[in-house]
Structure formats: C-alpha cells, structure tokens
N, C-alpha and C positions, 0 to 999 in steps of 0.2 A: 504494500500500500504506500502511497506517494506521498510523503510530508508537507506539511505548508511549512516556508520557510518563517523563524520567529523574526519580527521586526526588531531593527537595532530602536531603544528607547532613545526619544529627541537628546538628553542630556549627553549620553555617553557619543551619539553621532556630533552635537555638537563638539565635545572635548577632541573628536576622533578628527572634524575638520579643521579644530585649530591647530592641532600637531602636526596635520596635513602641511597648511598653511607655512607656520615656523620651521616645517624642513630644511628651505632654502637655508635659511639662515643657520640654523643646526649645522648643516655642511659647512658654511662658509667662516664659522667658528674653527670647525674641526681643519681645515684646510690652510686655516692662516699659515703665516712662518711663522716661526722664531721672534718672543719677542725681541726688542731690540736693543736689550740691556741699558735701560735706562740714559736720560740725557741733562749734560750740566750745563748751567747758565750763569754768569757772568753779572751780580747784580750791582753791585761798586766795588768800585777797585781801593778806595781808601776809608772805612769808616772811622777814623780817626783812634780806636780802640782795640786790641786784643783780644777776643770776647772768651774770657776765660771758661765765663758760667753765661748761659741765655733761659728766657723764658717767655713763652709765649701766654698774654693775657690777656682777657676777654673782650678787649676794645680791638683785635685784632693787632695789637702790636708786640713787637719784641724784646724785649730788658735784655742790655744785653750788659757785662761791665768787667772789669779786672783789676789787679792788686795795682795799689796806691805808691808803692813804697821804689816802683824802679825808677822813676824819674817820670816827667811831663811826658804826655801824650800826642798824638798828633791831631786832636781839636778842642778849641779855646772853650772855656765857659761863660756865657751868656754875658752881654752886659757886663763886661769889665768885671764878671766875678773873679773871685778866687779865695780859694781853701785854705786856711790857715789854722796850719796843725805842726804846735811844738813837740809834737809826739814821734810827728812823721820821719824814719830813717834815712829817708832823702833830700825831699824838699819842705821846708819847713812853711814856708808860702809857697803854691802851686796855683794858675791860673788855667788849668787845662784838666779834662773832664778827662773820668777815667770809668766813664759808664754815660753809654747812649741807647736812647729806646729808639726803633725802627717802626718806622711804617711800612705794613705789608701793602697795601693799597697804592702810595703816592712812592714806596720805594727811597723814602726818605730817610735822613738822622737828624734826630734832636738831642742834644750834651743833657746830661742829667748831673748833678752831684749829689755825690757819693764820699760824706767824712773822713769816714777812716777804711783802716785796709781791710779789705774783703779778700784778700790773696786763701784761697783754699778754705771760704768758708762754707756753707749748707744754707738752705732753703727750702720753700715748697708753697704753692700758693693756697690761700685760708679761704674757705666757705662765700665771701663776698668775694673772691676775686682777687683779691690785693696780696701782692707778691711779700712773705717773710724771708730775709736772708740773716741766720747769725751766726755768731762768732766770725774768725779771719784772721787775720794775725796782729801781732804787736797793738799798736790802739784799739783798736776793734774786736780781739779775743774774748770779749764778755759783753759787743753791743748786738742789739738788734734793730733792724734797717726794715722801714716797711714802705712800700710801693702803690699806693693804690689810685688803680689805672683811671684816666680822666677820657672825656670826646676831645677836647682841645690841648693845648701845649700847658695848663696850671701846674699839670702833675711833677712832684720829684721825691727823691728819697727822704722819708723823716728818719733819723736815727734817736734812737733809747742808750743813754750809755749805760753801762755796769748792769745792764737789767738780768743777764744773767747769772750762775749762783759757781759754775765753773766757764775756764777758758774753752773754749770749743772752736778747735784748729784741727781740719780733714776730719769733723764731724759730718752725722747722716741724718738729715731731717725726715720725717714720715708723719702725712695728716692724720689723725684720728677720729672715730666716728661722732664724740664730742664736739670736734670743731679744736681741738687745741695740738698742738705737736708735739710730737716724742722728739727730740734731741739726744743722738747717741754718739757715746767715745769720742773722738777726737785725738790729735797725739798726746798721748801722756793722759790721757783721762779713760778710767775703767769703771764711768758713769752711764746714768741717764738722766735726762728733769725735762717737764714741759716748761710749752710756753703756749699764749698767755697765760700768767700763773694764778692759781687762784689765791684768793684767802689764805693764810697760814699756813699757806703750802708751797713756798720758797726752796723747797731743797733738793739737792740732788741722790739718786741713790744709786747706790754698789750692784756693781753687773759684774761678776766673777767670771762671767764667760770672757768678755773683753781683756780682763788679764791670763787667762789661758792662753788668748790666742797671740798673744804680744810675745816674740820672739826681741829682746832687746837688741837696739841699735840697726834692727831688720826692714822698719818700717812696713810692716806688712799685714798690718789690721788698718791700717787707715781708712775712712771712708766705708766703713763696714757697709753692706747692701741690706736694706732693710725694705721688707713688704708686709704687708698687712691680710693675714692669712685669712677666707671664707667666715671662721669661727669667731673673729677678733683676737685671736694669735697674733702676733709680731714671726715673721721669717729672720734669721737675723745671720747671716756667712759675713764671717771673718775669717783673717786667712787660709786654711782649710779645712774648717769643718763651721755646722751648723745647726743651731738652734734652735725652738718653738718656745717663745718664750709669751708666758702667760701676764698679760698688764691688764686683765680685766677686775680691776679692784672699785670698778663701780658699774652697773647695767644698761648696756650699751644695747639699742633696737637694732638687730643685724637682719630683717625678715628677709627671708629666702636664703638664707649665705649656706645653708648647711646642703644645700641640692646643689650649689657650684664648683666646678671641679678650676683648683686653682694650681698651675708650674710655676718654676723657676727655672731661667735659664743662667748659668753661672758660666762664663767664660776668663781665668786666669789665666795666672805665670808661673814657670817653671821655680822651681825650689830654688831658694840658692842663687837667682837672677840682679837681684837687686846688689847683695857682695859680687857677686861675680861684674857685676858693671862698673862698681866703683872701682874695680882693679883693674878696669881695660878689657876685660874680657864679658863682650856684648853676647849672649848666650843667644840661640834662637830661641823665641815666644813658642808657644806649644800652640798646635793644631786641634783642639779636643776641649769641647765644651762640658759641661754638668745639666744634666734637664733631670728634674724633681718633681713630682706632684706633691704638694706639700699640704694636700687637702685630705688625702687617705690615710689609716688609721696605723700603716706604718711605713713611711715614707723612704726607697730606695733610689739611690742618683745611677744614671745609665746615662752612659757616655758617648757624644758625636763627635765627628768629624766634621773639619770647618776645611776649603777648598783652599786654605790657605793661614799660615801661621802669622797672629798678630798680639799684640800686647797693649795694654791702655784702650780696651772696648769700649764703644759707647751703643747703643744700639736706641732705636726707635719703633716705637711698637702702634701699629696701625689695627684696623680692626680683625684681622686675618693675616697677620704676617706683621715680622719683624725688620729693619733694616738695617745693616751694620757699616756705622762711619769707621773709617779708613782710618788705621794711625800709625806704629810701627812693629817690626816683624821680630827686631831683636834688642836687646837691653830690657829698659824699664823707663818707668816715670822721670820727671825732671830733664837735665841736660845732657841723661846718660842712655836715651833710646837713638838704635839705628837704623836703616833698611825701614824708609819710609815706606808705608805699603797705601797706595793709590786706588784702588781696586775695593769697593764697598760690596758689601751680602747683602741680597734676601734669605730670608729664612723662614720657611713655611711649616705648617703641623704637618706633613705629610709624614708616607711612610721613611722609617730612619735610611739615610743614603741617596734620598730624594728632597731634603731637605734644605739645604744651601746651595744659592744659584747667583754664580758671581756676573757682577754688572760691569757696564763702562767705566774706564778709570776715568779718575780728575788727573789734573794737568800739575796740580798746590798739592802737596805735602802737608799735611795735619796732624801735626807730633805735640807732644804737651802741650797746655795748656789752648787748646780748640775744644771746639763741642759743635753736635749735631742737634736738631731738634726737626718733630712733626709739626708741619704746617699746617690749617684749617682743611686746604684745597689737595691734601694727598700728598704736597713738596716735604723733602728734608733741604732744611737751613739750616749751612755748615758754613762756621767763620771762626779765626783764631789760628794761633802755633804761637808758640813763643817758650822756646825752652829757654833759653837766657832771660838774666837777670834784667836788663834792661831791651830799648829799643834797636836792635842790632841788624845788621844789614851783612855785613862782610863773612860771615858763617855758614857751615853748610844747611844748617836750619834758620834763617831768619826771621823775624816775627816778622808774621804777617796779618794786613788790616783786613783783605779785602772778603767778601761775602759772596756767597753764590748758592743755587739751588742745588738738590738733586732730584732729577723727576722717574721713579724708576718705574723697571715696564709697565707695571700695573696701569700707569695712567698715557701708554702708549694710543695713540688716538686708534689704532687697527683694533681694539678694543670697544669705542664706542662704537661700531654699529649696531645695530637694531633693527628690528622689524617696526615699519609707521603704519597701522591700518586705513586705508585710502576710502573703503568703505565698507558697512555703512558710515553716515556721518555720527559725528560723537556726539552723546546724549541719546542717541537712537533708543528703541521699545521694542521688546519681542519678546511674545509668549514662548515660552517651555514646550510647548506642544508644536509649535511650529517652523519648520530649518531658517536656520539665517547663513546665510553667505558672504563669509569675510575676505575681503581682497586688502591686500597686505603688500608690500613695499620697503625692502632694505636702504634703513639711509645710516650716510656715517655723517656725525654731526661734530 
C-alpha cells in the first residue's frame, strides 16, 4: 500500500530555508584565507612620556604616566606650571609632565600632573570610574593618587600623602566586591591593607605566604599576580607557587559566582634568570606557560607551549581570547633584558597545541618599562620602553615616546561579511502557517 508522504511542518521548513539561504555564506566563511596576522598603526610619534603604567577610562581616554625621578620629560606642563618637590632625586623644580591622558577619539595628548614618583607603583580603577594609583617610590611610597575622569580638559591627578599605613613599591592592587582595594606586598613588605580605609581600621596585616616566597636579594615576588576567585577567594602567584587565600571577613553578595568556571594563565622566568643577568649572562626566557582552573575543588597547573620564548609578559584579554605584547626573549626586568622579541600572540581556549597563533611583528622594541592595553573598539594600545634611568637615545634600547595600535586578525575586515536580507522588507508579518521566502545578499561592510 502506497504512503502519503508526511508534510515538513511550516517552522522547521522555515528554519530549513534559512540554512538554505546562509549556505552561501557558510562557504564563503569556510573558504577565506588565512587570516592576516594582524596590522600596526602608527599613532604619534612623540607623546612626550614613557608610559610606564596606562589605563583606559570611561570617558574613552587613556592615563597614561611614568617615574618622576629620571629627569624632565619631553612635554611642558600647562601654563607655566611646575612641580616643586624637595623630595625629588632629580629635579627639585620640574616644569614638564611626567603623565598625559590620551584621547582615543581626537588622537590627542593632554600633560597631566602627577607629584610625586609613581616609578613601579599599582592601581586599579574604583566602582565610579576614577582611576587609584598607590605607593611608587621615594616620595610617593605611602601616597595615593586619584584620577577621576572629566568630558573636558578640568580633570588631573589629586594626591593623598602618607594615607597609607606601609611603603608599597612593585605592589599589586585588586578591586573588591565592597568597592575598596586589597593592596598586596611590595619590595620588602610581606603585607596587605585596603584602601579606602575604613573607620579604625588603618592597619596592615601579615601575609606569611609573601615571605615564603621572597628569595633575598632575588627580586622575584615583586608584583605578585592577584585575581579575585568565582567564591570571593583572592588567587594570589608569587614566584613559584600559589595560593587561595580566604579575605572574606565580612559578607560579600557574589550571586551566581559558584556556577562560573574561573583560569589563570601564568607565564614566567627561568630560575636563577635575574642572578644570572646581573652577571652578564642573559639566560633565555622559557617557552611554557601555567593554565589553572582555580574555581575546582582541587586545583592542578598543566603546562603550554608559547610559539616563542619571552620574558616581562603582559597580555590583554578580550572576550574570547587573549593577546600577548611583545617584550624580550632573554634576561629579565630592568636594564638587564635582551633579544627584543617583536612578534605578539593570540591565544585562544582551544584544544592544547592549537592554542597560540603568532601575528605580524612591530617595527619598536618594547622592553621594560612599556605596557599594552584593550581598546573599547577590539585595538591593543602599546606605548613605552625605557630601561634606563633617564631619557636616552644613544643605546641599544632607547626610551621611546611614540604610541601605536595593534589590530589583530580578529578585527581583519575579511571577517565582516554577512549575509543582508534584501527581502522581504524589515518589519514585514507572516503567519506560522504560511512559507515566506527570504532573499539574502552577502555584503562586506
């Protein structure tokens, strides 16, 4: 006996003609090349500053600033100002700005001042927006500097002196769900304290993991890496090992944090790197990263592979993928890193070995004291070097002013096309029950 065939139901034939439809395009995804390892851009050539530390904030502009103490910079301060600080190891009157905020928009600089010395201090920006930076060295090891961003040119730095309770030099700042910051370590301090502080509660306390990890005269806890774990944990890696350390000593609303799964990516230096450069001998940086889930209930490190060995990482992390600024391949921090390495990563959740994919080089060497940051618009904004103490030109690392993008493949334009439906027209009506017929049109915009 002869079947009647069963009708495909309107919804699923609908679904069935727009996958129709978006085939073309389907292929034409599949068929791309290669992307094209991202592209650098050229945004000034002199911003008058070294930008040690940057920070992007909610006016769209970028803080950018460096230590106080190597001498005058290369742009003036406002109106015939100038800084005058008997404290200063250089210049005791300074008329030149050692911190300019950028304009993403007009591609501008404007001089900001900035007191005392921020060389190798910590930051993080607070719940309204406005940028904290403290400690730094010599004057500034106990001040805090606060930032908050304006629409016109009003804005500049307010400093607090002494406001905090220890020196904090190559300290790590981390927001907290309260709205106040943990401040950790520093050289020579095996503390913690917030800030802003409350009520009768000025003080700092004892973090016995920070003097574990302090190898003397090694410098190699500095800047500990601090994240703020799913639970309200602190993540907290100092030189080679790491901690969960519990600061919830009052009730903090975390909702949802226990269903998200939270990594760390740890990328250091070989043992023994930092003596070894102070004696001449520049060691090569290691190849081989640290990734951690530090949200599971017993947390082990599994080790990558990086397409290339570097030292002084800085990385930027997008919403699906990390990018990795260039810095160098062998020594370490300060004036004693060599084998400037050009060449920045992506670095994606893929399966292991599929995971880092190296881009177009820059032209600029970005060795101590540079930094990279995320732009609103998908760019990394990479500006700074200056391993010497002052403004120097005649060396094989010279400090440099100038600023530029990196636009990598992801925001390659072979990427925007799309399918545009041509018809029907939009806002159109059509019952469930009845076919509609979509004509469709690849555009790259």
């Amino acid at each position: 006996m002869a079947t009647t065939p069963t009708p495909i139901p309107a919804p699923l034939l609908h679904y069935l003609l727009i996958q129709l439809l978006l085939l073309p395009y389907q292929q034409h995804i599949l068929t791309l090349a290669a992307p094209g390892g991202g592209k650098w851009n050229l945004l000034l050539s002199n911003i008058g500053v070294s930008a040690m530390h940057m920070q992007l904030v909610n006016t769209d502009r970028v803080i950018l600033f460096d230590r106080t103490d190597f001498g005058p910079s290369n742009i003036s301060l406002p109106n015939n100002q100038c800084r005058n600080d008997p404290n200063d190891l250089t210049l005791k009157v300074d008329c030149t700005a050692h911190s300019v905020e950028y304009d993403v928009a007009s591609n501008s600089i404007r001089p900001l001042n900035v007191l005392t010395d921020v060389w190798c201090s910590s930051g993080s920006a607070m719940p309204d927006g406005s940028l904290m930076q403290t400690g730094g060295f010599n004057d500034g090891d106990r001040n805090v500097r606060v930032y908050k961003p304006c629409s016109d040119d009003s804005c500049d730095w307010q400093e607090f002196d002494v406001a905090l309770r220890q020196k904090r030099w190559y300290a790590t700042n981390h927001i907290l769900p309260d709205g106040r910051q943990i401040i950790v370590g520093g050289r020579g301090q095996f503390s913690y304290e917030f800030y802003p502080k409350k009520a009768g509660a000025d003080q700092s306390y004892n973090l016995p993991f920070l003097s574990q990890t302090n190898d003397p005269r090694i410098e190699n806890n500095l800047y500990p890496f601090v994240f703020l774990n799913t639970d309200g944990n602190l993540f907290i890696f100092a030189n080679n090992r790491a901690i969960l350390f519990d600061i919830l000593m009052e009730s903090w609303d975390l909702q949802g944090g226990a269903n998200v799964t939270a990594e760390v990516l740890v990328c250091v230096a070989p043992k023994g790197s930092f003596t070894n450069a102070n004696n001449g001998n520049f060691v090569r940086a290691l190849n081989t990263c640290g990734r951690i889930r530090i949200s599971d209930p017993n947390p082990q490190w599994v080790m990558e592979t990086m397409p290339s060995a570097r030292v002084m990482v800085t990385w930027c992390a997008t919403k699906w993928q990390c990018t990795h600024h260039q810095r160098a391949s062998s020594g370490t921090a300060g004036d004693i890193g060599r084998n400037p390495v050009l060449t920045p990563l992506i670095y994606r959740p893929n399966p292991i070995g599929l995971r880092f994919e190296a881009q177009n080089s820059s032209s600029i060497p970005r060795m101590y004291h540079s930094t990279a940051i995320l732009l609103r618009d998908g760019r990394i904004l990479v500006s700074g070097s200056n391993p010497m103490r002052t403004i120097i030109s005649r060396v094989d690392f010279p400090t440099d002013l100038t600023m530029e993008t990196f636009s990598p493949d992801y925001l390659d334009p072979r990427w925007y096309v799309r399918p545009v439906i041509v018809s029907p027209a939009s806002h159109s009506k059509s019952d469930m029950d009845n076919s509609l017929l979509l004509i469709s049109k690849l555009k790259a915009e």
